[in-house]
N, C-alpha and C positions, 0 to 999 in steps of 0.2 A: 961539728963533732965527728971525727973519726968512726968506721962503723966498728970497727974493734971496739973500739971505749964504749958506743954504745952498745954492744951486744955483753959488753963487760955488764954493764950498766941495767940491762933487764935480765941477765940472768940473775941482780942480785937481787931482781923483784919480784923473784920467783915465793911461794906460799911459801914453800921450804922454807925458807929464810927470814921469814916475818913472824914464824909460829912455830915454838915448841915441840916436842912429844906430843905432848900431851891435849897443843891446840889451844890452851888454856892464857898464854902471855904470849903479849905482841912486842913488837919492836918498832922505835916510832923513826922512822923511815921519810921522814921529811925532808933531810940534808942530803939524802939517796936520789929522792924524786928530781928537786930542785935543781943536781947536778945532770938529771939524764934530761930536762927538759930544757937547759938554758940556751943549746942550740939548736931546738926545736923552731920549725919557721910556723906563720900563721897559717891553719885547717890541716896543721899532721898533731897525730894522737899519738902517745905513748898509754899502751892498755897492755893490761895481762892476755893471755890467747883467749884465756875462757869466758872474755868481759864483750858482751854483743851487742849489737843496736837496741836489743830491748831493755837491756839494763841501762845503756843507755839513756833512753826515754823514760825508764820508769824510776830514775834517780830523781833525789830530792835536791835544790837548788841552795845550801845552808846560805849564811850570810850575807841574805841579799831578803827584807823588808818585804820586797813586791811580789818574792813566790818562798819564801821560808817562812811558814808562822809562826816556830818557834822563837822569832826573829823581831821581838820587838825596839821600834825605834824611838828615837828621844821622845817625840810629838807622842807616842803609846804608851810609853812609861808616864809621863804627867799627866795623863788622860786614865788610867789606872790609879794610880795616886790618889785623886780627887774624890774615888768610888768610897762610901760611907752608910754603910746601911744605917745606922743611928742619926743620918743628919733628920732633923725635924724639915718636912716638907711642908709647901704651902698649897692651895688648889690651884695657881698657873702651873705649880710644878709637878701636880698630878697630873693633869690635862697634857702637858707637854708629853709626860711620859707612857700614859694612858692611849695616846697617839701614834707613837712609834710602836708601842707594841701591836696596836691595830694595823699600823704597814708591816710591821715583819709578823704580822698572822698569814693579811694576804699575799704578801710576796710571798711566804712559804704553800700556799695555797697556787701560786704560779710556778711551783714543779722546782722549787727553791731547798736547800738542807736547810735545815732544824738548827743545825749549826752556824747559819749563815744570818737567821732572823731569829725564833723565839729563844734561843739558848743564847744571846747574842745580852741578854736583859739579865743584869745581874739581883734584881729583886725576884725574878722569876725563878733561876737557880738556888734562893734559900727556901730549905725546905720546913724551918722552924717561923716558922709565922703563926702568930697569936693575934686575933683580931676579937677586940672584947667592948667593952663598953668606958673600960675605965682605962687610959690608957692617955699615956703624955707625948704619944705620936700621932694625934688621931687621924691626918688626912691619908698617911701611913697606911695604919693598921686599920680605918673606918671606910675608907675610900681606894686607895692603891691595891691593897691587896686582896679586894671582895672580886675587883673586875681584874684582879691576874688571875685569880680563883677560877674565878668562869673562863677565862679566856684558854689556861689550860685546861681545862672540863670539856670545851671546846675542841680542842686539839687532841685529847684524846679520843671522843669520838670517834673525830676522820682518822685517827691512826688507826682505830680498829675498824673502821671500813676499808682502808686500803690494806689490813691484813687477809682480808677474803680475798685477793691476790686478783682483782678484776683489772686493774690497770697495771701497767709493767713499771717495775725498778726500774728506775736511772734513766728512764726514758720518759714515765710524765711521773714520778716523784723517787725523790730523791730520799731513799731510805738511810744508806749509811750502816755504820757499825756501830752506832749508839743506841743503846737500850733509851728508848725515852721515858722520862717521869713526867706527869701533868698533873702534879700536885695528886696524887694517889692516894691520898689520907684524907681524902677531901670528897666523899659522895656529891651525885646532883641537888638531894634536897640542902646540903651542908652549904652548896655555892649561891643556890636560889633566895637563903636564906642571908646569904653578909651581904647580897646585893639589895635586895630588899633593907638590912641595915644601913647599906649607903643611900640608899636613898633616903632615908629618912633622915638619916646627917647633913646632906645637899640638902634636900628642901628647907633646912634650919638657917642656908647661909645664904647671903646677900650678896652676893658674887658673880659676875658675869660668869666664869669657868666653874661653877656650881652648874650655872645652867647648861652650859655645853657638857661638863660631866653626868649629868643626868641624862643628856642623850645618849649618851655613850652605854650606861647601866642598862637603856631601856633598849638599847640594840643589841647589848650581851643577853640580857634576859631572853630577849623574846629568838635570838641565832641558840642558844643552850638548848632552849627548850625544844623547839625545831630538832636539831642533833637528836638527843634522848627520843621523840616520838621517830624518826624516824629509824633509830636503829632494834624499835621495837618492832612484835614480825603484826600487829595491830596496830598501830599508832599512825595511819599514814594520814588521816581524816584531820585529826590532832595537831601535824604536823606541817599541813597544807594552812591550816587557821594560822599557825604560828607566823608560816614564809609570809601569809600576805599581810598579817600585822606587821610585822618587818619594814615590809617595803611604802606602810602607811608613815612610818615614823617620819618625822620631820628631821631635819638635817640643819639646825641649828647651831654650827661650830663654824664659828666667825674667826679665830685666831686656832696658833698653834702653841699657847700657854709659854713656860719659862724654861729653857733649855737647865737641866740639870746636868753636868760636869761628873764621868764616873759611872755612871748608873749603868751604859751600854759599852760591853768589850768588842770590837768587831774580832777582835783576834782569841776569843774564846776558845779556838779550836786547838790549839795549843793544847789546854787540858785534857783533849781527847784523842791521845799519841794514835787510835787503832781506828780512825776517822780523818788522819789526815793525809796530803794537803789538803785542803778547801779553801777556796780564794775568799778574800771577803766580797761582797758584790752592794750594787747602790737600791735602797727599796724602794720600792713602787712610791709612786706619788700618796698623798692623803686624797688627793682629787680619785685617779685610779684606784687605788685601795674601796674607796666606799664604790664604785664603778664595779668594781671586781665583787663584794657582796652582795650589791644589788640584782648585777645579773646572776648569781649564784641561786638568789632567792629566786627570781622571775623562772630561772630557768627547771630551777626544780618542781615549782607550783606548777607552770604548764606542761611538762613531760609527767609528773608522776599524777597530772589529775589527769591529764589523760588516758593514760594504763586504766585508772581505775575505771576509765565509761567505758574502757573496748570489752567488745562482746564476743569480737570474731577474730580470726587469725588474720582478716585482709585489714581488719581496722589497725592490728598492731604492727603489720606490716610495711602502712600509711607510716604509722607511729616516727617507726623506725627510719624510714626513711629520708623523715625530714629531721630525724636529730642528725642524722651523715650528714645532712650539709648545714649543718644550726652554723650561724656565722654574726658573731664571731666563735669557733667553737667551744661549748662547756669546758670548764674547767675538770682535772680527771676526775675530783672525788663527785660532782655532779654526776657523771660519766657510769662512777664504780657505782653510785645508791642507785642509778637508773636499770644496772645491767641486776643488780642486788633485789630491785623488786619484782624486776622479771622473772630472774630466774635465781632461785636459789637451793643447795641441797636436792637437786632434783627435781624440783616440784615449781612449778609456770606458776608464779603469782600468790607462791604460797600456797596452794592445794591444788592442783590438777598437775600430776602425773606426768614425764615429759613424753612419756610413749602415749599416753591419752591424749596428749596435745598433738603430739604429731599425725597421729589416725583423723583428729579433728580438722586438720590443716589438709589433708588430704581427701575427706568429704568435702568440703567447703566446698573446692575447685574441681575435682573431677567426679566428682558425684557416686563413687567405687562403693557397689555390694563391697559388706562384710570379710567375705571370703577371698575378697583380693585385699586386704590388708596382713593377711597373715605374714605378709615378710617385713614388717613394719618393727624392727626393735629397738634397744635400746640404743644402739652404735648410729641406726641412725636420727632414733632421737635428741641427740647427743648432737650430732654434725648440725641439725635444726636450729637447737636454742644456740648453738655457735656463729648460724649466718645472723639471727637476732644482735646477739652481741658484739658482733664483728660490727655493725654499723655506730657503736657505740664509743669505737678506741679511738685512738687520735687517727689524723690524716694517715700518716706513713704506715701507718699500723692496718690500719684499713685495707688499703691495697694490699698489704705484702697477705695480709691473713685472706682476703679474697682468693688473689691468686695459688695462693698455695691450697686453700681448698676445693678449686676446681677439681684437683682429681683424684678427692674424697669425692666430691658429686658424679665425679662422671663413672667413677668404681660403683658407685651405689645404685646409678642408671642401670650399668648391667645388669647388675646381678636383679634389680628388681623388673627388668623389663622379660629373663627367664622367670621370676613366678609369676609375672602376669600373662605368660601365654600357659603356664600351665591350670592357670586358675580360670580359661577361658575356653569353653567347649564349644565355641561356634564357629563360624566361618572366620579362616585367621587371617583372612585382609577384612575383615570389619570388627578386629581387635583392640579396641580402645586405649591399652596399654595406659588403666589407671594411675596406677604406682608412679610406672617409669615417665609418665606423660607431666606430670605432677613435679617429680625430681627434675628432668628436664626442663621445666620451664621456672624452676628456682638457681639451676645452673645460671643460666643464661642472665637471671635476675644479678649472679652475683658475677659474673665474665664481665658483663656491663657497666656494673660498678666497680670492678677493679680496673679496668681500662680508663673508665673517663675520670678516676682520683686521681692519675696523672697528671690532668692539666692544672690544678687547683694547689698539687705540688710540685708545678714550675719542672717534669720529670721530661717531658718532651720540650726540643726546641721549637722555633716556630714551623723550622722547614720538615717537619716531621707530624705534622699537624692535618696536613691531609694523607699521609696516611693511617694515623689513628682514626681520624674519623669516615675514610673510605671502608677498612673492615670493621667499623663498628655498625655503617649502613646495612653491608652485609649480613651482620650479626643480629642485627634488627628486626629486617627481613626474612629470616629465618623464625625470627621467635614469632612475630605476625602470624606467620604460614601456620608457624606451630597453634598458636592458640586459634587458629581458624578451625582448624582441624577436632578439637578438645572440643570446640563450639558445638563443630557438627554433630559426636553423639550423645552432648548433654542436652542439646534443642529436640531431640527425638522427646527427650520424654517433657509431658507436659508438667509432672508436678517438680520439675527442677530449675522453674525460672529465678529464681532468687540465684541460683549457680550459672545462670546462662548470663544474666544482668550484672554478675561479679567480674566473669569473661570478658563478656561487652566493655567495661571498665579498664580491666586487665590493658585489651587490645586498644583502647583508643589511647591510655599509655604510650603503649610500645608505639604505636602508630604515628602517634605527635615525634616520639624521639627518634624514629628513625626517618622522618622527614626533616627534623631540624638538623640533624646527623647529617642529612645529605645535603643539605643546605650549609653548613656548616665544611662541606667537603669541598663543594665546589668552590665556595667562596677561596678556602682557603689554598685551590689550585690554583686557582685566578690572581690570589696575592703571589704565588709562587711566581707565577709569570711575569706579574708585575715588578718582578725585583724585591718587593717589599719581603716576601719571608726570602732572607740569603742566608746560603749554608757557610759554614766559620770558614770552611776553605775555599769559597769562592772568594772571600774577601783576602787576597793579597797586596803583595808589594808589585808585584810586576818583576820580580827576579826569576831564573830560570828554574834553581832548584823550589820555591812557590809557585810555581805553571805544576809544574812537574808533579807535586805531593798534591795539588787540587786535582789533576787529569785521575792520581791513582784512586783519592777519595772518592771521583765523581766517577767510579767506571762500574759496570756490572758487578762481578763480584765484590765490591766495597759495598753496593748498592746492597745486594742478596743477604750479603752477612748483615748489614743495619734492619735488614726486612725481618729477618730469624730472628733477632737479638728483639728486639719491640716484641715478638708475636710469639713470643720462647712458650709464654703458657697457657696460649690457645693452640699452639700448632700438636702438641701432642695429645690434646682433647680426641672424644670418637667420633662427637658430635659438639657444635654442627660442623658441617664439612669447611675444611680449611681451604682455602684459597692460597694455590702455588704462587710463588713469585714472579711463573712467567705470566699466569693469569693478571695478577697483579699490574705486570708492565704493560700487558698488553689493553689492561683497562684505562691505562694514562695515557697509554697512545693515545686510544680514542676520545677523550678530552683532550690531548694537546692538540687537537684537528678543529676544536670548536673555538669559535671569536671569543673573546675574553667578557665583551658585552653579555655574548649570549650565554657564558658563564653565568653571571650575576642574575641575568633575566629569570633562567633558568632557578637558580638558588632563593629566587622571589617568588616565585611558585611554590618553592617546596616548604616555606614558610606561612604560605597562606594555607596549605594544607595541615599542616602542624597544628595553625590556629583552630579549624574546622574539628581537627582529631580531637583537640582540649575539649572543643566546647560539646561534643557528641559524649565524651567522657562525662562531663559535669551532668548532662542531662540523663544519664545511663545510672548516676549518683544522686537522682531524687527521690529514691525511695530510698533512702539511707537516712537512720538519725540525724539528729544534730551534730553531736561529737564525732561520727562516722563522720557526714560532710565536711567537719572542720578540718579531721585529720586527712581524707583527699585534696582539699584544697592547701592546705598547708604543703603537702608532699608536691603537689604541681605548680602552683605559684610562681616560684622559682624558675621550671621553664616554661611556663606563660611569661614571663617577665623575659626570658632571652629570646623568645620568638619575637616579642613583639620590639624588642628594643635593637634587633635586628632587621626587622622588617623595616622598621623607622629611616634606619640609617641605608639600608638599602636604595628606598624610594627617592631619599636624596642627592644617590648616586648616580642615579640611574636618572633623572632628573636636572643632574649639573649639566652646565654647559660643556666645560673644560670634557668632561668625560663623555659630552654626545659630541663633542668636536674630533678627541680621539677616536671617537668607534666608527664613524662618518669616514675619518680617513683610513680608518681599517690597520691602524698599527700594531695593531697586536694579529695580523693571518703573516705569517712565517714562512709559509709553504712547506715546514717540517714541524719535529716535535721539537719539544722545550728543550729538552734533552739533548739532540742532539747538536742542536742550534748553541746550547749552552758549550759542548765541549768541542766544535770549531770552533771560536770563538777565541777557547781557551788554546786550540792546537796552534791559530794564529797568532796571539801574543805570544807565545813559543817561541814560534820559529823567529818575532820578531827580535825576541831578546835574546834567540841563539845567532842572530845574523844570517839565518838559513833564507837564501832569496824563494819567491815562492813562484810554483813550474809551473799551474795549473790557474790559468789564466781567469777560465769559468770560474772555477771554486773563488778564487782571489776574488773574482768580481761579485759574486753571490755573500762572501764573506762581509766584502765590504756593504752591502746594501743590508745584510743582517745587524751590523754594527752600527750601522745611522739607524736601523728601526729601535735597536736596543739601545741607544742613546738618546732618543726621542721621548722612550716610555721612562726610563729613569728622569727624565729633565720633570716628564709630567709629574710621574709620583714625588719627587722631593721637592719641587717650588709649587706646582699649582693645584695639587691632589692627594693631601697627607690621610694614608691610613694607616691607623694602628689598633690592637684589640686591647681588651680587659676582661675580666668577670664581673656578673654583679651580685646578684642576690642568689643564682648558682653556679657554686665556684667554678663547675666542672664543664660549662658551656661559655667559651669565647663571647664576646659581642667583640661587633668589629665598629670605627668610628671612622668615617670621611668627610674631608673637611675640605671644603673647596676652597684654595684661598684667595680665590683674585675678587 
């Protein structure tokens, strides 16, 4: 096409000329388009000026089935056709359907729309249903409709616990612009009651799927009843009976009854023009589905009977810390009732006051006269019940809320570590700094946990792994000293042992983590050397311009900016003191100086100390209730489990032949650092793939002897010495696995 013609050709597709005065009548501009596009080549656009990439992306795909829902095709019209709310059903064909609606409970339950699962059932959408006694539809109106009844009596609940807005939109549920109805004419005793009618219709029939339907009544009954106690601000006792009857019920549904034709629209969403697109999606299993109630049930029975034995602020802090790593993680509305009994309206637990709770949280541990809580208010009792609840949201949620509240925590340091010197008249180097001492050592609680939810969301590579866990050592370290310090002037007094023994606890904590931290450092500098963690851009072709983009990635400044960009939201903390980058480099120097053997050696050490720290903590925890012990060990378990399944693999490493054959021959001492060793290496393929001869004869010859020893250790690690890591029972601590293969 000419550009004249075509510039002919969009000025006629200018708005002017498509619309009236008045805006009101269009012009159908078809035989306009057709002709400005027909010498159009393939990926060039004919657009108006004003039409942008986001319009782009956020246009609807019409006449295409697999993203237009308004778009139904032949296979969805006959499948629509079929739908007959008058057909007479039989019990294979309630059971069948009785079923699917139990998967599109739970897959809407797994963070799925309303539109995608329960609105998806066309018996569920009529809202005139009559269920009587005298009735010439009875499996219908005596049986199908008592358990849709409940099922949205169900569903409503959880809508109105995710409307207390504890878990986020579109992130773990999918709200939508649909007002939902769950059968709204229909009270809890109204649904208690047609269920109870069906059962007493089922137990009348002689029917294999009677009997599976009757499982099914007695798992709605007893999940409804469950719902309603818990969303009373009493009922938790009530509701805990119900969860564990639940999970008493037996599970006798041997088939999946008789596919009814009609009954489910997956393209329902059509009807709800201001809700769409929504794709259709495939529902959970019936296997997973009752998997996914199950632990719904277990998991709400032991988080919320636990709330109810904690007595103390360290027991709910236990709590909390092992729902962060619950795995596989709760489901949100678990998530939202958990955060819902903590805290709600202001008030911890349903009566204790959130500034009462926080003055409380603050005796506990630092043992503060009266008169140094006076900077204790609501803002920051507020930022409290939010580190509580932050261990509650999903994975990605976790971190990002951590980190961005470090500096709510570290503003509140300040300011409180000025009233505590004003609120202390004695000698001001033996200033205990209550308050601030207190907020500092829940900073640090949450720095730590927003750092190491990284690895559990896959957020760091491998090769970036010792340095997470080098400034986490660090970071450790620090909070040790700190609570060593908190020790010394709570041990002065004699009637504060119960706070000195909470300490003691606190510290053998930190103590085990920042030995396994550093064990987990070295280890993972040792694989760096090994070859085993490679950075993306070591791994090339061997072309010049790939030398070339690996030399700029691997050089200092590429380095420094990777180091800022990881540490973005501890480096501008006031405390504890951050560690520069040359600090930094200068610490790996002095590990890349040590044997790689004696890497490991070392990092076996620092494991068996971790172990030592655990078991001082446990014993620090015998004066603690039952449910206090339960909840320590619950909370450490996890890395009792990676100490020691690290130490395991250790010893057998350390242990192998193949790896006492290398260390014998000493191929991993370099006579320089990793580093630098790494980018001659790379400056020599360089120059080989630039043809540049090389002048320096020593360097050539040291090159070469560097390239047979790194050829040596890569032969080791990929044929005779395979390691690789995982998580286990805490997602946030690597184990590493060595496999000798010969």
């Amino acid at each position: 096409m000419e550009a004249g013609h075509l510039n002919n050709s969009l000025e006629q597709l200018s708005l002017e000329s498509i619309a009236t005065s008045s805006g009101d009548v269009w012009q159908d501009i078809t035989e306009l388009v057709d002709r400005g596009t027909e010498e159009l080549s393939s990926g060039q656009l004919l657009k108006h000026p004003h039409f942008t990439l986001f319009d782009a992306m956020t246009s609807i795909e019409v006449m295409d089935p697999r993203l237009d829902m308004g778009m139904l095709s032949q296979e969805d019209e006959e499948e629509i056709a079929q739908w007959d709310i008058q057909r007479k059903l039989n019990l294979q064909e309630a059971l069948w359907i009785s079923l699917q609606m139990f998967r599109c409970e739970m897959t809407w339950h797994m963070s799925a729309s309303l539109l995608q699962t329960i609105y998806t059932c066309n018996y569920f959408t009529q809202y005139s249903t009559e269920s009587t006694a005298e009735t010439d539809n009875p499996v219908r109106d005596l049986v199908l409709y008592p358990i849709l009844i409940g099922t949205g009596l169900c569903c409503r609940f959880v809508w109105n616990e995710y409307g207390r807005e504890n878990v986020f939109r579109e992130e773990d549920v999918h709200f939508g612009a649909v007002s939902p109805q769950f059968f709204d004419e229909y009270s809890q005793s109204d649904a208690l009651r047609l269920l109870d009618t069906a059962k007493t219709y089922l137990e009348q029939q002689r029917e294999d799927a009677a009997e599976q339907l009757l499982v099914l009544v007695e798992i709605r009954r007893h999940w409804l009843q469950a719902l309603a106690w818990l969303s009373s601000d009493d009922g938790s006792e009530r509701a805990l009976e119900e969860l564990e009857a639940l999970q008493q019920v037996e599970w006798r549904i041997s088939e999946e009854g008789q596919a009814v034709r009609g009954v489910f629209d997956r393209k329902c969403m059509r009807r709800y023009p201001s809700a769409a697109p929504i794709k259709p999606i495939e529902l959970a299993s019936l296997t997973s589905s009752r998997q996914t109630l199950l632990q719904m049930a277990r998991d709400l029975h032991e988080i919320l009977g636990s709330l109810q034995q904690a007595r103390s602020v360290e027991h709910l802090m236990y709590i909390f810390q092992a729902v962060a790593i619950r795995s596989p993680q709760p489901q949100p509305f678990v998530r939202s009732v958990v955060m819902s009994a903590f805290e709600c309206d202001g008030r911890v637990r349903s009566s204790e006051p959130l500034e009462s709770f926080a003055r409380r949280a603050i005796l506990e541990v630092a043992a503060a006269p009266a008169k140094a809580l006076s900077g204790v208010d609501g803002e920051m009792a507020r930022v409290l019940a939010d580190w509580f609840r932050t261990h509650c949201q999903n994975g990605p949620r976790q971190r990002r809320i951590a980190l961005k509240y470090l500096g709510m925590w570290d503003a509140m340091q300040a300011v409180a570590e000025q009233n505590d010197m004003n609120a202390y008249s004695g000698d001001p180097s033996q200033n205990p700094f209550w308050t601030s001492s207190w907020i500092y050592h829940m900073k640090l609680l949450l720095l730590e946990q927003g750092m190491l939810a990284g690895v559990r969301l896959a957020v760091y590579l491998d090769y970036e792994l010792p340095l997470l866990f080098g400034y986490l050592s660090q970071v450790l370290e620090a909070h040790v000293a700190h609570i060593d310090r908190m020790l010394s002037f709570v041990a002065r007094r004699s009637d504060q042992q119960p706070r000195a023994l909470q300490l003691l606890r606190w510290r053998a904590s930190v103590l085990a983590q920042k030995e396994l931290c550093l064990a987990e450092w070295l280890i993972a500098h040792a694989c760096e050397r090994l070859s085993v963690f490679i950075a993306p851009w070591h791994k090339h072709s061997g072309s010049v311009s790939a030398l070339e983009a690996a030399l700029r990635l691997d050089s200092e400044p590429a380095r420094r900016a990777r180091y800022a960009l990881r540490l973005r939201a501890a480096c501008m903390l006031g405390s504890p003191s951050f560690m520069s980058f040359e600090g930094w480099a200068a610490t790996v120097a002095q590990l890349d100086e040590c044997r790689i053997a004696g890497l490991f050696e070392h990092a076996s050490g620092a494991l068996l100390r971790a172990r030592k720290a655990l078991d001082d903590g446990r014993c620090h925890s015998s004066c603690l209730s039952d449910p206090e012990l339960a909840a320590w060990e619950a909370a450490h378990k996890p890395i009792y489990h990676a100490v020691l399944a690290n130490s395991v693999s250790l010893s057998k490493l350390l242990q192998s032949p193949v790896f006492a054959a290398a260390a014998t021959a000493e191929l991993d001492v370099t006579g320089d650092t990793a580093q630098r060793t790494r980018q001659a290496l790379l400056n020599a393929d360089l120059n080989a793939a630039r043809g540049t001869p090389a002048t320096n004869k020593k360097r050539l010859k040291k090159t070469k002897r560097e390239r047979q020893w790194r050829d040596d250790v890569n032969k080791l690690v990929s044929e005779k010495l395979q390691i690789s890591w995982t998580t286990g029972k805490h997602p946030d601590w690597p184990i590493y696995t060595f496999i000798d293969t010969l």
